[in-house]
PASE-391763 format. One line per field, with one value per residue: residue number from 1; residue in one letter; x, y, z of N, C-alpha, C in turn. Coordinates in nm, 2 decimals. Example, Ala and Ser with C-alpha at 12.3 -4.5 7.8 and 13.67 -1.06 7.14 Angstrom:
2
num <- [1|2]
residuo <- [A|S]
n.X <- [1.32|1.28]
n.Y <- [-0.57|-0.22]
n.Z <- [0.78|0.71]
ca.X <- [1.23|1.37]
ca.Y <- [-0.45|-0.11]
ca.Z <- [0.78|0.71]
c.X <- [1.32|1.29]
c.Y <- [-0.33|0.00]
c.Z <- [0.78|0.79]
//
This chain:
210
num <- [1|2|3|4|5|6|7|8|9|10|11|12|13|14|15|16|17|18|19|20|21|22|23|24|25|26|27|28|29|30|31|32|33|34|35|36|37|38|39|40|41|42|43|44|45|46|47|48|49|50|51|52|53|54|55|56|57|58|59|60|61|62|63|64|65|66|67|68|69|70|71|72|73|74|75|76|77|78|79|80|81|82|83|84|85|86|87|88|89|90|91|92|93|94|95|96|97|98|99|100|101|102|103|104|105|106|107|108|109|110|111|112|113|114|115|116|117|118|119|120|121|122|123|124|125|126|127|128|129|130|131|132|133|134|135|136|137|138|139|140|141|142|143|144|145|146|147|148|149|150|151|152|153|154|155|156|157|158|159|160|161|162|163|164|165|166|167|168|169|170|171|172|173|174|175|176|177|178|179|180|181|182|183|184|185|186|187|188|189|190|191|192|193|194|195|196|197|198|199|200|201|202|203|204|205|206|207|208|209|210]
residuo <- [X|X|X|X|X|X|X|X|X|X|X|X|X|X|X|X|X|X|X|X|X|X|X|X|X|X|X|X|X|X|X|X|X|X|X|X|X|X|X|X|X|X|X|X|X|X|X|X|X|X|X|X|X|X|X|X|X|X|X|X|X|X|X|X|X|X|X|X|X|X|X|X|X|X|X|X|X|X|X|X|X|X|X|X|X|X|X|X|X|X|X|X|X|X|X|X|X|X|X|X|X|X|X|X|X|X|X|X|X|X|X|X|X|X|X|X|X|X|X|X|X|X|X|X|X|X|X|X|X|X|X|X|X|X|X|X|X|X|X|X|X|X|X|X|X|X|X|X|X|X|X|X|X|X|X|X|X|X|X|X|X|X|X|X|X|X|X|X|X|X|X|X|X|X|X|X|X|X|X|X|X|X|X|X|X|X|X|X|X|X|X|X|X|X|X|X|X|X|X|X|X|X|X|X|X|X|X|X|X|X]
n.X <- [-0.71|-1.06|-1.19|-1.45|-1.79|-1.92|-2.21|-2.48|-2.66|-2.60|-2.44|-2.15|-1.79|-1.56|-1.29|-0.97|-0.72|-0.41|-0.16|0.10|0.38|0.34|0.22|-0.02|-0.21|-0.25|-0.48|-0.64|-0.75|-0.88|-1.09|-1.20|-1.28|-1.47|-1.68|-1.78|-1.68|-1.61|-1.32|-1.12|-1.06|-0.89|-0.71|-0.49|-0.53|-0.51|-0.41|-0.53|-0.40|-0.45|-0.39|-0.08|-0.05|0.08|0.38|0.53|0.84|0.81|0.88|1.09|0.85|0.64|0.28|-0.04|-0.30|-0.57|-0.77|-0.77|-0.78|-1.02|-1.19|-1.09|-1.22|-1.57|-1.77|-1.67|-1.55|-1.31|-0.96|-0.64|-0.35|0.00|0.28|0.46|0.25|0.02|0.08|-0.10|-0.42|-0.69|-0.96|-1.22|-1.29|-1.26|-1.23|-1.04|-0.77|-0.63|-0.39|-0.16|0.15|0.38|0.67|0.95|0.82|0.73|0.94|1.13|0.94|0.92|1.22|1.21|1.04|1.11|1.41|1.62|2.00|2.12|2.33|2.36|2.18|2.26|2.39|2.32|2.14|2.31|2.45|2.39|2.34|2.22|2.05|1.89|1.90|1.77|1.55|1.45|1.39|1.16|0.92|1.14|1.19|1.01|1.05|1.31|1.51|1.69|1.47|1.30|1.42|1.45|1.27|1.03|0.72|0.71|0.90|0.71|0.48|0.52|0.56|0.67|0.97|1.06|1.08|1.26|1.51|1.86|1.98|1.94|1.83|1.56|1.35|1.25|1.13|0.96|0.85|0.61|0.48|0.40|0.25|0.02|-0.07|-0.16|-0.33|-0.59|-0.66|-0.95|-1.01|-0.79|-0.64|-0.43|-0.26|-0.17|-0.38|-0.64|-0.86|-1.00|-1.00|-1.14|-1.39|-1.40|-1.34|-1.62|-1.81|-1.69|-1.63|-1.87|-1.83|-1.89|-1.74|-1.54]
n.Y <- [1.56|1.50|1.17|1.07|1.03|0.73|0.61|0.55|0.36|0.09|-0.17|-0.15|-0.23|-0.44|-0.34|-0.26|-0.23|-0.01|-0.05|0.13|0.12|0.22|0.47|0.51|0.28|0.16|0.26|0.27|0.07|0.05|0.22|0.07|-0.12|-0.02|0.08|-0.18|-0.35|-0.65|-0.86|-1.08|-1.40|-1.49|-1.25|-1.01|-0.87|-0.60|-0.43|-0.54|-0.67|-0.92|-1.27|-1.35|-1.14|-0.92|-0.73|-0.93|-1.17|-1.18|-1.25|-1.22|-1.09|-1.23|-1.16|-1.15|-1.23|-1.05|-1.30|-1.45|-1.22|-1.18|-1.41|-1.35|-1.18|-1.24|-1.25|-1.07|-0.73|-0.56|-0.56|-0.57|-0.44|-0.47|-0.47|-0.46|-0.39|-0.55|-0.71|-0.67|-0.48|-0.48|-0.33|-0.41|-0.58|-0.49|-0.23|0.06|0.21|0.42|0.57|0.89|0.96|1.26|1.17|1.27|1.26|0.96|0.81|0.88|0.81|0.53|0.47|0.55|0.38|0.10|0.13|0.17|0.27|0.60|0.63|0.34|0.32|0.51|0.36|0.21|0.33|0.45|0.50|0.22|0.04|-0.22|-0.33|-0.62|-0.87|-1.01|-1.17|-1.38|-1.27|-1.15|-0.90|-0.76|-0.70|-0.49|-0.32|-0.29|-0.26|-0.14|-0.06|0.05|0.32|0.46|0.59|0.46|0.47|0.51|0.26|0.07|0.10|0.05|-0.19|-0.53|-0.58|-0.35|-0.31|-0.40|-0.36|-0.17|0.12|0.42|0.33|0.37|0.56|0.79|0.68|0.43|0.65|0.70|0.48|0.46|0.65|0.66|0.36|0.46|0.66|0.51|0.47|0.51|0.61|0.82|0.93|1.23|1.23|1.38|1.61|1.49|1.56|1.70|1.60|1.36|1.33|1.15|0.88|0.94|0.94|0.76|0.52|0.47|0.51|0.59|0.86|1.06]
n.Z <- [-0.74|-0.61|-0.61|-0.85|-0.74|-0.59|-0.78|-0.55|-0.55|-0.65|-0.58|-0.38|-0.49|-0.36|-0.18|-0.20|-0.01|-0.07|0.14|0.21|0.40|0.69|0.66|0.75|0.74|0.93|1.07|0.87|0.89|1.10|1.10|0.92|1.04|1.23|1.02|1.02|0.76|0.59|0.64|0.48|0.53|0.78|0.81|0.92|1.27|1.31|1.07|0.91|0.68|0.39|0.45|0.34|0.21|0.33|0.52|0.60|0.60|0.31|-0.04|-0.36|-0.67|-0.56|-0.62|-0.68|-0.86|-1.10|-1.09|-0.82|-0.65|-0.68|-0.62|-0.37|-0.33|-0.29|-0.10|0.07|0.18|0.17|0.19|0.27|0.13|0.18|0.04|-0.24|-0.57|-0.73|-1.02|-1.19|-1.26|-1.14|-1.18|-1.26|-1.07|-0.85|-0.55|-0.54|-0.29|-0.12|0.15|0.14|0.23|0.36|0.18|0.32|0.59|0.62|0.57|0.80|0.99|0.95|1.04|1.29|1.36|1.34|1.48|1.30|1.24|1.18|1.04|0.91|0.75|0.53|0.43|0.26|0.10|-0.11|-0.43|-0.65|-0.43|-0.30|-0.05|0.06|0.09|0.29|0.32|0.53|0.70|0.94|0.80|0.70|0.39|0.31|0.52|0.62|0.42|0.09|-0.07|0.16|0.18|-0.01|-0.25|-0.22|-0.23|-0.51|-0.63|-0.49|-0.61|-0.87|-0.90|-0.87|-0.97|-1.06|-0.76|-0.62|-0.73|-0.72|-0.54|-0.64|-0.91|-1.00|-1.25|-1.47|-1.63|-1.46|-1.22|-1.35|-1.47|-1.23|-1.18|-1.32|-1.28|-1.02|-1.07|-1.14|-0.89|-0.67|-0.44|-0.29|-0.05|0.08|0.41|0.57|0.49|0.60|0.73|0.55|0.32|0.36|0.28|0.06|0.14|0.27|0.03|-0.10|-0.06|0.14|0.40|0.73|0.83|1.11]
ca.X <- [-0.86|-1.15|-1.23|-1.59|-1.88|-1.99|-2.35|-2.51|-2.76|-2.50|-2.32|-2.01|-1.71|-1.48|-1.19|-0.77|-0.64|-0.31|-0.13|0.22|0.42|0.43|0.16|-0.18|-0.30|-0.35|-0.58|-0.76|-0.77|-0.99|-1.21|-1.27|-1.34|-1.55|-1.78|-1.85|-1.65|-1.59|-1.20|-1.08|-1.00|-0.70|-0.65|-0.44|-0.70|-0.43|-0.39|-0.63|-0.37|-0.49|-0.25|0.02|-0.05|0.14|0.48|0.65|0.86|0.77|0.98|1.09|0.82|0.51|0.19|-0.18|-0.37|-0.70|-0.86|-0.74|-0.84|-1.22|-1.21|-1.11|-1.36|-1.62|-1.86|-1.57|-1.54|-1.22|-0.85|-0.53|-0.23|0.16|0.39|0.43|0.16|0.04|0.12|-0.27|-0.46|-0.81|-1.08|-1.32|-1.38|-1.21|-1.22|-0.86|-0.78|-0.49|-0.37|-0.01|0.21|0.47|0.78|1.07|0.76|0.71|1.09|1.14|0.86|1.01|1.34|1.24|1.00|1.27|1.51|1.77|2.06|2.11|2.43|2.30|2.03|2.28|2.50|2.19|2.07|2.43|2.41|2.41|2.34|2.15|2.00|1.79|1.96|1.69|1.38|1.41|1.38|1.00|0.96|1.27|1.22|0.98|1.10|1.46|1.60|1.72|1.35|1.22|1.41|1.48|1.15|0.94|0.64|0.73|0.92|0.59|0.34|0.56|0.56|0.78|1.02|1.10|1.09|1.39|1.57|1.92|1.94|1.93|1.76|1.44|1.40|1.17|0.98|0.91|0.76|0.54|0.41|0.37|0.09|-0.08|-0.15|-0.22|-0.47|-0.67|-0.73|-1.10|-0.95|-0.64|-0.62|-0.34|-0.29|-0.17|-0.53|-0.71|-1.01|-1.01|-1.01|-1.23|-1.56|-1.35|-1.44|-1.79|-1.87|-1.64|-1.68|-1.99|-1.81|-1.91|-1.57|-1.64]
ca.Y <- [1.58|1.42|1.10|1.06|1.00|0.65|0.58|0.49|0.26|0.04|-0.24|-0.13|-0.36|-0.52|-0.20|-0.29|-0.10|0.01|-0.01|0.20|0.09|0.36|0.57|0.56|0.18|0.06|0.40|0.29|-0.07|0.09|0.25|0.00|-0.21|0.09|0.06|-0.32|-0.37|-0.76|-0.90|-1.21|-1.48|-1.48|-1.13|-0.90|-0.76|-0.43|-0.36|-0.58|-0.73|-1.00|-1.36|-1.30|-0.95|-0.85|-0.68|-1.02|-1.26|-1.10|-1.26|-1.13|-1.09|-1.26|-1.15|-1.25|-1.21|-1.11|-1.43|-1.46|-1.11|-1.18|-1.51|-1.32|-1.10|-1.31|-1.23|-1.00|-0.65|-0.49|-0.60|-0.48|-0.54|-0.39|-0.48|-0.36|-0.38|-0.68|-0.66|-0.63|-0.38|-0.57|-0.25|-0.46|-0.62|-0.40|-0.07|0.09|0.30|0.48|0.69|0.91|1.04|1.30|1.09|1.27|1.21|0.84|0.76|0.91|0.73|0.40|0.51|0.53|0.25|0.01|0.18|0.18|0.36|0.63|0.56|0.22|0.31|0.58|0.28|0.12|0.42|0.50|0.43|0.09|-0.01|-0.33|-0.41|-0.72|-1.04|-1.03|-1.26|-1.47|-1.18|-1.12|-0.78|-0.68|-0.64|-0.38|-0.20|-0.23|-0.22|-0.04|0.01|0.17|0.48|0.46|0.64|0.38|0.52|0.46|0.14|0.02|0.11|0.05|-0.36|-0.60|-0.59|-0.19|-0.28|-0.47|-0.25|-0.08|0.24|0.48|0.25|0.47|0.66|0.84|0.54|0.36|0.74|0.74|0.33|0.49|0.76|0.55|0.30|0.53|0.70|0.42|0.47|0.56|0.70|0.87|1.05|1.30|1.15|1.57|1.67|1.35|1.61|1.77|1.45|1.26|1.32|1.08|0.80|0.88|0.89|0.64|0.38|0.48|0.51|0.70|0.93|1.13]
ca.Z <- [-0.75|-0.54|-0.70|-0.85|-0.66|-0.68|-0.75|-0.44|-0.59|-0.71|-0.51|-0.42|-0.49|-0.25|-0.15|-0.19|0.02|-0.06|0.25|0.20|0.52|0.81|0.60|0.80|0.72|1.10|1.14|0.74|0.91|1.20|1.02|0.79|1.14|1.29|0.92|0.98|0.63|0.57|0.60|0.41|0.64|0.83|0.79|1.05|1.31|1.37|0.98|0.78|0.57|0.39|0.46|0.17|0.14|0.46|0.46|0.64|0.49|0.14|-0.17|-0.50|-0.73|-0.47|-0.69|-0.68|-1.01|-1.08|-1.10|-0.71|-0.56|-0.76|-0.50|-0.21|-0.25|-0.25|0.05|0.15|0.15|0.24|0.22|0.27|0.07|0.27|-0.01|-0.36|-0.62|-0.75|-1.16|-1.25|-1.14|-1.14|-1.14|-1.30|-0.98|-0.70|-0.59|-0.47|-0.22|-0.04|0.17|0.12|0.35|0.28|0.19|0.45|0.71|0.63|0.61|0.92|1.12|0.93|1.08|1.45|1.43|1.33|1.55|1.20|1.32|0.98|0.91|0.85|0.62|0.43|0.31|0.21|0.00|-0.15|-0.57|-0.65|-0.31|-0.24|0.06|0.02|0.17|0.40|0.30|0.62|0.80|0.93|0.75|0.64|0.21|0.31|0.61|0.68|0.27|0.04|-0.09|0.23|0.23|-0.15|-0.38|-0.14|-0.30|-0.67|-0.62|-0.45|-0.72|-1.01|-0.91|-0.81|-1.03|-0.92|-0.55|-0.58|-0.81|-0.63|-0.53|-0.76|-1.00|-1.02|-1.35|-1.48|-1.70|-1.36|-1.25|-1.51|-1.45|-1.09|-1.21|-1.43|-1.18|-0.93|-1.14|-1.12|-0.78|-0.68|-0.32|-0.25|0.08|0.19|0.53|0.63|0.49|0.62|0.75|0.46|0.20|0.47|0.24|-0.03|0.24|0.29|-0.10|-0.24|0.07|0.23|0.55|0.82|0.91|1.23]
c.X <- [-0.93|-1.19|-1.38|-1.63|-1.95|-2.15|-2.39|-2.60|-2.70|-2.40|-2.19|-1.90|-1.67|-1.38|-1.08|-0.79|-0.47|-0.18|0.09|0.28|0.43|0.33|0.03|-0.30|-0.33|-0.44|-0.71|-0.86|-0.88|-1.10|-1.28|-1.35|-1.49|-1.68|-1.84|-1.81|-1.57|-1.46|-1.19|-1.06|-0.93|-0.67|-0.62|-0.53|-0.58|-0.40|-0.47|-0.55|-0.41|-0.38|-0.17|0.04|-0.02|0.30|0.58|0.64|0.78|0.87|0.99|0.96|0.65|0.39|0.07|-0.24|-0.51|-0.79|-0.87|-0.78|-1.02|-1.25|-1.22|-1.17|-1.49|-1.70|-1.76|-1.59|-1.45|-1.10|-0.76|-0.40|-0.06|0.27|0.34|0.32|0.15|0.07|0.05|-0.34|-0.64|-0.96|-1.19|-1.38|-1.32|-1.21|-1.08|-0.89|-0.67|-0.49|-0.21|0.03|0.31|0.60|0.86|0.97|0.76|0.88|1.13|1.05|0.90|1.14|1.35|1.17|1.08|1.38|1.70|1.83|2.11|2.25|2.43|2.24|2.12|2.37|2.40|2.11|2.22|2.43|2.47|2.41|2.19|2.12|1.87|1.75|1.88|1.57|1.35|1.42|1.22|0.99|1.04|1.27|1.16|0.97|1.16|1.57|1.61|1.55|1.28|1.26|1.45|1.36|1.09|0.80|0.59|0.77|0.77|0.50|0.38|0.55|0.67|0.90|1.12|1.15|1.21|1.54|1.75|1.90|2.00|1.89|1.64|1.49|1.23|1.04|0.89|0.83|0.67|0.45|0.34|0.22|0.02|-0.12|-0.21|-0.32|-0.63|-0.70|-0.86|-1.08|-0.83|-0.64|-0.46|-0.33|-0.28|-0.30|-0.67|-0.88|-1.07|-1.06|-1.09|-1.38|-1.51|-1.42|-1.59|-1.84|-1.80|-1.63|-1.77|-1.97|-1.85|-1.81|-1.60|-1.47]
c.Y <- [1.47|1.32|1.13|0.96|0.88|0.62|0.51|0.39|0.13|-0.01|-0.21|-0.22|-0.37|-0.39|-0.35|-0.20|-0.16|0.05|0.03|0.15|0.21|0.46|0.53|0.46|0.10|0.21|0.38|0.13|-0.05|0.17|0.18|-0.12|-0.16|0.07|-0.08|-0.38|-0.54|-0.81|-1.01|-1.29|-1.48|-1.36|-1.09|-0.80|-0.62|-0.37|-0.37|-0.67|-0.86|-1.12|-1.36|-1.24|-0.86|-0.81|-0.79|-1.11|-1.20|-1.15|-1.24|-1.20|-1.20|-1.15|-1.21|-1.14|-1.21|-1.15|-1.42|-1.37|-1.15|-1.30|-1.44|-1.25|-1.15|-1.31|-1.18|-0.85|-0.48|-0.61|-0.50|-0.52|-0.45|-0.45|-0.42|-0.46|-0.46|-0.62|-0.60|-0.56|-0.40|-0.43|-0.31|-0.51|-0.59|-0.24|-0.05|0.17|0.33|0.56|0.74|0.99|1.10|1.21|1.10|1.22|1.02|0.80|0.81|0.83|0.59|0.42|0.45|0.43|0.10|0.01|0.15|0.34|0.45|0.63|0.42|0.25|0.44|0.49|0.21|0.20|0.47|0.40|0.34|-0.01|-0.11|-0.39|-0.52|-0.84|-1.04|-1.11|-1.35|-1.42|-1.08|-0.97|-0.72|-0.63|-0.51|-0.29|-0.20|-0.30|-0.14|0.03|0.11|0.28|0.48|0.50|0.52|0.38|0.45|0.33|0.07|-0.02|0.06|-0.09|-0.37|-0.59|-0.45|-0.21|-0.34|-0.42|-0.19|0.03|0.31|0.46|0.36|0.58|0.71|0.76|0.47|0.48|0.73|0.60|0.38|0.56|0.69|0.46|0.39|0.61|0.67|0.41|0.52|0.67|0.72|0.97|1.09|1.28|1.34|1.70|1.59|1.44|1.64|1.69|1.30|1.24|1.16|0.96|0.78|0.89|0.82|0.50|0.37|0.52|0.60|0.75|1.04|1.18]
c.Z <- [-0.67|-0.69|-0.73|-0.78|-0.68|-0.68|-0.62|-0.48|-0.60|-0.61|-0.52|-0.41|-0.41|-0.29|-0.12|-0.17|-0.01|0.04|0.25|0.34|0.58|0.71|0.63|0.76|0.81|1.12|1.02|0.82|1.04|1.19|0.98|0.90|1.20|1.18|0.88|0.83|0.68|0.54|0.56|0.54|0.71|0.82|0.93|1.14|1.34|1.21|0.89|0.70|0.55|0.42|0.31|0.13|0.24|0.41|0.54|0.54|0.33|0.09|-0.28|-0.55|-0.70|-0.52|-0.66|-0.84|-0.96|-1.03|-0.91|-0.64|-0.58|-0.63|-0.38|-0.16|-0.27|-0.13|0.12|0.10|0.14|0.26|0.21|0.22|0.08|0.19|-0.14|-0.42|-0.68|-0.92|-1.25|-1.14|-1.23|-1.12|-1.20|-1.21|-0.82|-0.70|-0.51|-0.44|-0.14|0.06|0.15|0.22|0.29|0.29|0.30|0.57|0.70|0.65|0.76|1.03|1.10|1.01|1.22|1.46|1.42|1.37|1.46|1.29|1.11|0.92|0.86|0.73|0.52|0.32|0.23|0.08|-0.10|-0.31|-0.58|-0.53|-0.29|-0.14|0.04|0.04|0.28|0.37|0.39|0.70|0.85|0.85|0.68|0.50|0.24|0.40|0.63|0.51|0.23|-0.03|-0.03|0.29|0.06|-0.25|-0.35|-0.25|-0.45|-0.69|-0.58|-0.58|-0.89|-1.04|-0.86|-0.85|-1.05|-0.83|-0.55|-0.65|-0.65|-0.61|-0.63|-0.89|-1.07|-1.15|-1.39|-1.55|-1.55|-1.27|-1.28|-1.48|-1.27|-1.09|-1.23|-1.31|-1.07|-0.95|-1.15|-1.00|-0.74|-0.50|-0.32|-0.17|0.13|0.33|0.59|0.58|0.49|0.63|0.63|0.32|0.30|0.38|0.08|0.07|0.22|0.13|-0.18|-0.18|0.14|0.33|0.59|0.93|0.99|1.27]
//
């Protein structure tokens, strides 16, 4: 369902975006450039991510709280955050926002933009398979492990503590922590009915999507 409409009278908060890897966050990140929306410091001019909320170098269980997002938004109005989900999900003083891509499509554009060869990535996905020994590897926890062909998605949203999970790990409880947070989102666009879910944009971010 289309989120509700937010009062237009009414300052809107500072937007997390949810930036899913390989799911249509350098295209949210151009938009969000295109609508004059305000980046944190240091942020990524090709995706937005804020510094520490990128999908390099990423290590187990790397969090910001709260207290820390309410700072960085601060005369800010727009970040982007390309790893899993921080623990708290702060809507008292942020608005969230996504977009989703169908899973086989996103694993597949991870695939070839990483040029994994797939019998690489099927030993990686094979039960109890741990790909992970990568944290000094710019990117690697979240685009060439066992997470990013492994229920990507759910690992993501469920937290840190998910994302690192082997394969096959995913059950139905971590599901279920997936919704619920994701519930909480005020945008969630279909990236394959982007026109369609484009009016989410202009009444829950103002933007003007053309």
């Amino acid at each position: 369902a289309i989120s509700e409409i937010l009062d237009e009278s009414d300052p809107r908060k500072p937007v997390l975006f949810m930036h899913f890897h390989k799911a249509g966050g350098t295209t949210m990140c151009q938009l969000a450039t295109l609508n004059d929306e305000l980046m944190p410091e240091g942020s990524e001019s090709t995706n937005c991510n804020s510094i520490g909320d990128s999908n390099w170098f990423q290590t187990p269980g790397n969090v910001r709280s709260c207290d820390e997002r309410r700072v960085m938004g601060v005369n800010r109005s727009y970040m982007s955050l390309e790893r899993w989900i921080d623990n708290s999900i702060c809507t008292d003083d942020l608005l969230y926002a996504t977009t989703l891509r169908d899973p086989l499509d996103r694993i597949i554009s991870n695939l070839n933009y990483e040029a994994h060869k797939p019998d690489k990535v099927m030993e990686w996905v094979k039960p109890g398979a741990s790909q992970f020994n990568v944290s000094n590897v710019r990117g690697a926890v979240i685009d060439s492990s066992t997470a990013s062909y492994d229920n990507f998605f759910v690992r993501t949203l469920a937290g840190p503590d998910a994302f690192m999970l082997p394969a096959g790990a995913m059950t139905r409880q971590h599901l279920d922590i997936a919704k619920k947070r994701l519930a909480r989102f005020t945008v969630i666009v279909p990236l394959d009915r982007f026109d369609d879910h484009s009016v989410q944009l202009s009444n829950g971010l103002g933007w003007n999507v053309t």
